[in-house]
Structure formats: structure tokens, C-alpha cells
C-alpha positions in Angstrom: -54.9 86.3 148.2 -53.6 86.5 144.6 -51.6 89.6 145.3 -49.9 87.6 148.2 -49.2 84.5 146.8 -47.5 86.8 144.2 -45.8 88.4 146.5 -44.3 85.5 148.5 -43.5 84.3 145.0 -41.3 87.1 144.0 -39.4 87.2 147.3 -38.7 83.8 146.9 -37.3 84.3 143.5 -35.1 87.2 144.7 -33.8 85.0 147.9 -33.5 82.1 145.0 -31.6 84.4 142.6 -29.4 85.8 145.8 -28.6 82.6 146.6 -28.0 81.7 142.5 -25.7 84.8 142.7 -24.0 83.5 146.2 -22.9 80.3 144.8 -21.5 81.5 141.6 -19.6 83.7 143.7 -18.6 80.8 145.5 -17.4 78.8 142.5 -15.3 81.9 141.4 -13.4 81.8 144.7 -13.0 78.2 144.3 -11.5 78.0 140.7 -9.5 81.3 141.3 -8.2 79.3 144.7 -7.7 76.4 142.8 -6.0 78.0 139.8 -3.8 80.2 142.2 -2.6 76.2 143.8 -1.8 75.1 140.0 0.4 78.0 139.8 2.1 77.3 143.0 2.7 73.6 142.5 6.0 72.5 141.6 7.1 71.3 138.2 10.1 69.4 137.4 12.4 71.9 136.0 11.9 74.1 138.9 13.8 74.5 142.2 12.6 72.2 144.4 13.4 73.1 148.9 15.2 70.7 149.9 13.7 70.1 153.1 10.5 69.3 150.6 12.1 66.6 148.8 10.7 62.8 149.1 12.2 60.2 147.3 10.1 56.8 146.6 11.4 53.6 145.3 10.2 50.5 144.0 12.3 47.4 144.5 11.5 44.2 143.1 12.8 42.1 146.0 13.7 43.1 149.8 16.9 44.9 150.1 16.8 45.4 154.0 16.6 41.2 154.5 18.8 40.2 150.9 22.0 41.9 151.8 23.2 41.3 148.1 22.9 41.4 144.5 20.3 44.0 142.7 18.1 45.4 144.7 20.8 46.0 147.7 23.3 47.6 145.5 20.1 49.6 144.0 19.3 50.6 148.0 23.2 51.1 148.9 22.8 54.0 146.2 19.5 55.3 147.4 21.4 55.6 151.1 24.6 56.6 149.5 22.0 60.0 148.2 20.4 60.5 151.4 23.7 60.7 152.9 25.4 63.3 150.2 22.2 65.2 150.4 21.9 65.3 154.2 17.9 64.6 153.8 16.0 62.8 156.8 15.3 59.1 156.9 11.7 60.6 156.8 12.4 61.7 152.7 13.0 58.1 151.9 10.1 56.2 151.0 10.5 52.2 149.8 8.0 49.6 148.5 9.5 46.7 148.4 9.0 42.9 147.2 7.2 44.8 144.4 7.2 42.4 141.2 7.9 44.5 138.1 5.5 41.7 136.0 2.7 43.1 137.9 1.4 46.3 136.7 -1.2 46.9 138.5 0.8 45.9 141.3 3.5 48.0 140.2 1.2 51.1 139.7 -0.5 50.7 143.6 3.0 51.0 145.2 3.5 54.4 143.2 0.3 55.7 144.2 0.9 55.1 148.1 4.2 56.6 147.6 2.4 59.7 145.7 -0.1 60.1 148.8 3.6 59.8 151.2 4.5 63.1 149.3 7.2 61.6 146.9 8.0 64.1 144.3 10.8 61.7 143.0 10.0 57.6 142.2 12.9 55.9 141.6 11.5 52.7 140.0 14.7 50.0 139.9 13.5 47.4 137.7 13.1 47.2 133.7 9.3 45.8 134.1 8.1 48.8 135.5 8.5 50.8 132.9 5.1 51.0 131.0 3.4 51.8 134.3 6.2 55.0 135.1 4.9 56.0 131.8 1.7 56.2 132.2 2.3 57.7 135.9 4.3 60.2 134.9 1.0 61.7 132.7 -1.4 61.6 135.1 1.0 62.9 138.2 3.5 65.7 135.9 4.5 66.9 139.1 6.3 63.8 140.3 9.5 62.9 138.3 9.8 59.6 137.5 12.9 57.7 136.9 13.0 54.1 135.6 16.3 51.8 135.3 17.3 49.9 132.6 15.0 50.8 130.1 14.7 53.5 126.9 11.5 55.1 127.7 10.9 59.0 128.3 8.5 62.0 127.9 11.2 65.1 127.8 9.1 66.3 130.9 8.9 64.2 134.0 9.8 60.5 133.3 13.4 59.6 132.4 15.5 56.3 132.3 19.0 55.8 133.9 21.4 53.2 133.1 25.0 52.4 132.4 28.1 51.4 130.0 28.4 47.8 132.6 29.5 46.1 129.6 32.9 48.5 130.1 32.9 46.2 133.3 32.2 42.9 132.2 34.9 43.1 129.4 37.5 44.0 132.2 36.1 40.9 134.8 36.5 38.8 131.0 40.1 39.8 131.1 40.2 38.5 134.8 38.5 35.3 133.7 39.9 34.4 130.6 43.4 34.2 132.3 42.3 32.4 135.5 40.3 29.2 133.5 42.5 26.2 133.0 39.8 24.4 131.2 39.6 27.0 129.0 35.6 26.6 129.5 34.1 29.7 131.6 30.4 29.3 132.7 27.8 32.5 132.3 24.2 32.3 134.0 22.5 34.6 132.3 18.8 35.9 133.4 17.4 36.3 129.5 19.2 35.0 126.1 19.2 37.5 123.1 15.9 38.6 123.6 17.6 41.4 125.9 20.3 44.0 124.4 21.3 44.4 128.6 21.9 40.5 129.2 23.5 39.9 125.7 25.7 43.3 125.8 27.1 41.9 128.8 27.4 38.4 127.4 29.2 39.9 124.4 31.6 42.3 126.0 32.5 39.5 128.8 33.5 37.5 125.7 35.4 39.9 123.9 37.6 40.8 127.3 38.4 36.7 127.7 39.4 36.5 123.6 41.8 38.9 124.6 43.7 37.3 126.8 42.7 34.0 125.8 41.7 33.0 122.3 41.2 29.8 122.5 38.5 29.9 125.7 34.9 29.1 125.2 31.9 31.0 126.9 28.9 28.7 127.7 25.7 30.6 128.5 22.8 28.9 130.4 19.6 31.0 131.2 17.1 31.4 133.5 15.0 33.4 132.2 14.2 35.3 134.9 16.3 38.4 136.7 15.4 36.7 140.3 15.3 32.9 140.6 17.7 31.9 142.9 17.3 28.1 142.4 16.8 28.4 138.9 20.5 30.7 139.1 21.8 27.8 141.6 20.9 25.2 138.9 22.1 27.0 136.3 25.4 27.2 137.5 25.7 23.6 138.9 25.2 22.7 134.8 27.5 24.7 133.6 30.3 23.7 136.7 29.2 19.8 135.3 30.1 20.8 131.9 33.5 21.4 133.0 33.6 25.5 133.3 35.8 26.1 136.6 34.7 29.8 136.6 31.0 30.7 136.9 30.3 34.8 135.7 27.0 36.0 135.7 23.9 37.9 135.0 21.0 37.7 137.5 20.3 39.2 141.1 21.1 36.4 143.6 24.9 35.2 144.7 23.8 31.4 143.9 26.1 31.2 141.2 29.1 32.0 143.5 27.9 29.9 146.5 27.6 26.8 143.4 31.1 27.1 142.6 32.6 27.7 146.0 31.0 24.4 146.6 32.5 22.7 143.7 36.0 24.0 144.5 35.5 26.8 140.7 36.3 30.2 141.0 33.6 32.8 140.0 32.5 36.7 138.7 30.2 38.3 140.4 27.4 41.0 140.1 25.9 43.9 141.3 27.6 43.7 144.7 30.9 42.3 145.7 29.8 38.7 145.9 33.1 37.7 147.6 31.2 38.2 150.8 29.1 35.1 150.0 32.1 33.2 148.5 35.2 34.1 149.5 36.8 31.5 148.2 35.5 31.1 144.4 35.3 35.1 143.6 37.8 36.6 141.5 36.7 39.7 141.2 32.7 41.2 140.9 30.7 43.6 138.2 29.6 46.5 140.4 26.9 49.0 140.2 27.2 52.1 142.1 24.0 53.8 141.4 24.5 56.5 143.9 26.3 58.6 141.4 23.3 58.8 139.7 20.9 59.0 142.4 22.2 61.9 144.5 23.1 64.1 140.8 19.6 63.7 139.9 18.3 64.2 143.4 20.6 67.7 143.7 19.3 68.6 140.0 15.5 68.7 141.2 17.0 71.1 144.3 18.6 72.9 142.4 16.0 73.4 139.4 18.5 72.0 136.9 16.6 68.5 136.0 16.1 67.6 132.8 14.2 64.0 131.3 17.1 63.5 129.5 18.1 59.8 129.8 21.3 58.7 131.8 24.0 56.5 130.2 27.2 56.6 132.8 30.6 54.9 132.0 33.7 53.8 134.1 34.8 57.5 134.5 31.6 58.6 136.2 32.3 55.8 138.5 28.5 54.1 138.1 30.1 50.8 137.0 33.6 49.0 138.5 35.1 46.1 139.0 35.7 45.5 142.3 39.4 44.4 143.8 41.2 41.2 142.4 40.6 38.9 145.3 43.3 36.5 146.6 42.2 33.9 144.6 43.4 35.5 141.2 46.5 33.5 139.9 49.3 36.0 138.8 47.6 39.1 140.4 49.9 41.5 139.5 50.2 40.8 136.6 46.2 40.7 135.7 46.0 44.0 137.7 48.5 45.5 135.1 46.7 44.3 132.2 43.2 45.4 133.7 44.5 48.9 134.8 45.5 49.1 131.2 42.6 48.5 129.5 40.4 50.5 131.9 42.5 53.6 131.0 41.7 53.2 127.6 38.3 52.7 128.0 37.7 56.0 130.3 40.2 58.0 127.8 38.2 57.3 125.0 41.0 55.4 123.1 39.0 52.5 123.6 35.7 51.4 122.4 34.7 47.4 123.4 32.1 47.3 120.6 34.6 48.6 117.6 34.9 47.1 113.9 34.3 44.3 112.9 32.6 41.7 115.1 31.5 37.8 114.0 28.2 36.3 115.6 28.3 32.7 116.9 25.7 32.1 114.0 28.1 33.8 111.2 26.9 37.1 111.0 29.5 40.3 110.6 28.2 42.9 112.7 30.0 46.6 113.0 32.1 48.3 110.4 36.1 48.8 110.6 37.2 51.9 112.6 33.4 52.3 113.8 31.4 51.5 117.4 28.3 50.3 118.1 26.1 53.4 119.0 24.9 54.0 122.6 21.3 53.5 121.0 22.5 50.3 119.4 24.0 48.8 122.3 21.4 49.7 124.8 18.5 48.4 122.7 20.1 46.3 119.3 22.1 43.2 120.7 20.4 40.5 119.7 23.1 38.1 119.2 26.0 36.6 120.6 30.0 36.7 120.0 31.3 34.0 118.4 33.6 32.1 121.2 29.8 32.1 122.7 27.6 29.0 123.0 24.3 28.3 124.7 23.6 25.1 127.0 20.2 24.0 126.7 
């Protein structure tokens, strides 16, 4: 009995250490299998087939419904790619109504658009760009691309953005010769807290001293990008204070709807607001992000991306103005003076932020001869010209 008991003991120790052997055989496979997939998955810096491209993006309020303001001039570019790149409806991926305060709200919507396939996020908003950093470590074969902010990783997360204050100090020329109270209104989404509001701000202002030294800027804000009754409000202060044209920084067309109503004239943003108010709109500050989208789209294809971040001007056509409208007084003559200084501005003879500039509180800022750095006026503006005053 010994001897068999001993006997069914070493067979099951062979069939044990056969099996032993089996499954370590089996884990080789796997990790070799598994290690052969890391090698074939794509990395940013590679080519990418076309046909395998999908493009996700997070907006912060519904483009398909809103037909105006941020997030439909941010989805206008997005379309304006698809189209240049000749990809299927089926390699566009949206989230929308996403709020960029919300980061773990923010980070769901990438995840489902991760499990769609997306190998590019787009993420529109300046809120979501802690969580696109943090992304862009866990997923490094998804490129992620965040606007309005500074952040990157020199691998697969980038930031896009552009010189829009070249824009607003050309729609300041447009104002500071249409106001006859020499009192221009600006809703503004954040005070000097933000270098983007308070570039804008600045240049605006430096664009209407040009034309019109003795004008006054008076800023109201909401402090928030999207409010459109807060905007609406806003505006309806600054029309009681006696400003008969209304510019702006914020997402909604409330500002222009407020001063149609009061019989003002207006600037507006992102998109060509004289849709909504034909009859206040001079001219608007537009975005065409589509000349970043489809480059950085083609660059993935191509195997040519880099995290560098994205800074367009005038010339590369991401900002405009868009055409005087028929309210303008003296068209022609604006249009002169505007085509002028554009062509500076995209020739290089002309810098907005150059020499010496004085702060509403009596600060110097700049030197003589010298601009404000890109890096400066991106992220260092924390004041405001001196023809600028806030309304509380």
C-alpha cells in the first residue's frame, strides 16, 4: 500500500509540475503577445492611417443647439478639419455641456471618448486643463490638446491658442471712432486675475487711444466665461452708464442683443455676432480655430506632431475681425485705417504691446523699443491700461 500511495504521489507531482510547466508557458505567450501589442501601438510622433484617426472634443456648452459664441466657433473649426481632412462623421466624437469646473466630470467625458477610439482630445476650455494633464500620463497614446492654457508634457499633451489681442486692438480702432460719448462699455468674463481677459482688455484700449484719446473704457465682469444673464446684466450697466458701444469678452451674444435694444452699437466675439444684432454690431473678434485643428490633425497623419504649444497671429488667419457692418459711421475711411494697421501687425512692423505702457493704477510697464514676450502676454497681464476703469 505504501509503495502505491507513493506511487500515485509522484505521478501526481509530475502531472502537477507538467501543468506548473504548462502555465508558465502560457504566461510567456501572454507577455511576449502583450509586449509584441506595445510595440505595435501608436505613439504620437508616429504616422498615424488616416482612416484610423478619431478626434474627441470636450465643449463646455452645446454647440449643435447655441449657434453662437465659444463653443460654436470652437465646433465650426472642428467641422472646418473634418472637411479639409475628408474623415467620416464617424471620426468625430463630442461631449458636450461638459463644465470645465468639474474635474471629475471633465475626466469621465475623456474616458468615454478614449473607449470611442479617439487618439486625438481636443479639450476647448481653459478649466480642463489639470485633468488633460493628468490624462495625457496615464493614456500616452492619445494626444491631448487643451485651449487657452500654458500647460504641456513635450510628448502627448499640448496647448493651442492665439495673438486675439492683434484683433481686439483693430475692433478698438473701430470703436474708438464710432463712440460719441466717448464712453465704450467692455463685459468682460474675469478682471486681472486672467492675462487672456486682461490682454484683450488692454490691447482693445490701446486700439481706441489711437484713434481717440480722450475715450474711456469701462469694464464690468462676470466672472464667469458662460453666464448669459449675468453678460446681459452686465451690459445693461454699462449701456446705463452712458457707453453707446458694448465690446466684449464672454461666450454668449447678450451683450449685443442689450445694446440693439437700447438703440448702442456693439463688438462682438468669437462668431460674427451681427447675426444676433444686426443692427448694434460694428464689427466682431473672430476665432477660426480650424487652422489649427486640421494642421495638427494632418501632423498626427503624417507623423510630424510635436507637443509644442500653438500661439497663431493674424497672418495664420486663427484670429480676424470680421467685415465692418453697415452700421460703421465713415466706413471707408475706418476700413483704411484698419487695413493699415493690420498690415503692420502681420508684417511684423508692428507690435501692440511695445515700449512704454502706464497702468490705470500708475505703474510703467514695458521698456522703450521692446514687446511684451509671448510668455508675458499669455500668462503676465495682470493689470489694466490706463484709459481703463472698472464698474463695480
Amino acid at each position: 500500500m505504501v509503495k502505491a500511495v507513493g506511487s500515485a504521489l509522484a505521478t501526481y507531482q509530475r502531472k502537477r509540475s507538467g501543468m506548473r510547466l504548462h502555465l508558465l508557458a502560457l504566461a510567456a505567450v501572454v507577455a511576449v503577445a502583450f509586449a509584441s501589442c506595445k510595440k505595435e501601438a501608436w505613439r504620437p510622433g508616429a504616422p498615424l492611417a488616416k482612416e484610423k484617426l478619431k478626434v474627441g472634443v470636450l465643449h463646455v456648452t452645446d454647440p449643435f443647439s447655441n449657434k453662437s459664441g465659444y463653443a460654436y466657433a470652437h465646433q465650426m473649426g472642428i467641422e472646418g478639419m473634418g472637411r479639409k481632412l475628408g474623415l467620416d462623421e464617424s471620426q468625430l466624437l463630442y461631449k458636450i455641456n461638459v463644465y470645465d469646473g468639474d474635474s471629475l466630470g471633465a475626466e469621465s467625458a475623456m474616458r468615454e471618448l478614449i473607449a470611442q477610439g479617439a487618439n486625438i482630445i481636443f479639450a476647448t476650455s481653459y478649466g480642463y486643463m489639470e485633468t488633460c494633464e493628468k490624462m495625457a500620463k496615464e493614456f500616452p497614446s492619445v494626444v491631448f490638446a487643451h485651449a487657452t492654457g500654458y500647460k504641456h508634457n513635450g510628448a502627448n499633451f499640448t496647448n493651442y491658442f492665439g495673438r486675439v489681442y492683434q484683433a481686439r486692438y483693430l475692433s478698438g480702432i473701430v470703436a474708438g471712432l464710432q463712440t460719441e460719448t466717448g464712453k465704450i462699455g467692455y463685459v468682460a468674463a474675469w478682471g486681472t486675475e486672467s492675462s487672456e481677459v486682461s490682454q484683450g482688455v488692454n490691447a482693445f484700449a490701446l486700439g481706441v487711444e489711437k484713434v481717440n484719446p480722450q475715450a474711456k473704457i469701462f469694464v464690468k465682469v462676470t466672472h464667469s466665461w458662460y453666464d448669459p444673464m449675468g453678460e446681459a446684466a452686465a451690459a445693461r450697466a454699462l449701456i446705463a452708464a452712458g457707453c453707446d458701444v458694448v465690446a466684449q469678452h464672454c461666450d454668449t451674444p447678450t451683450p449685443q442683443v442689450e445694446a440693439e435694444r437700447a438703440g448702442v452699437w456693439g463688438i462682438g466675439y468669437n462668431t460674427d455676432m451681427s447675426v444676433e444684432a444686426p443692427k448694434a454690431v460694428l464689427t466682431s473678434v473672430l476665432w477660426d480655430w480650424g487652422a489649427y485643428y486640421a494642421a495638427m490633425a494632418q501632423s498626427v497623419v503624417d507623423g510630424t506632431f510635436t507637443a509644442a504649444p500653438y500661439y497663431g497671429a493674424l497672418k495664420d488667419g486663427i484670429v480676424a475681425i470680421s467685415p465692418l457692418s453697415g452700421n460703421v459711421k465713415r466706413a471707408g475711411q475706418v476700413e483704411r485705417l484698419v487695413g493699415e494697421e493690420r498690415r503692420r501687425i502681420e508684417s511684423g512692423e508692428f507690435d501692440v504691446f511695445t515700449g512704454v505702457m502706464e497702468t490705470n493704477d500708475g505703474r510703467r510697464i514695458g521698456k522703450e523699443g521692446e514687446s511684451l514676450s509671448d510668455e508675458t502676454i499669455r500668462n503676465g497681464i495682470d493689470w489694466h491700461y490706463h484709459n481703463v476703469a472698472v464698474v463695480k
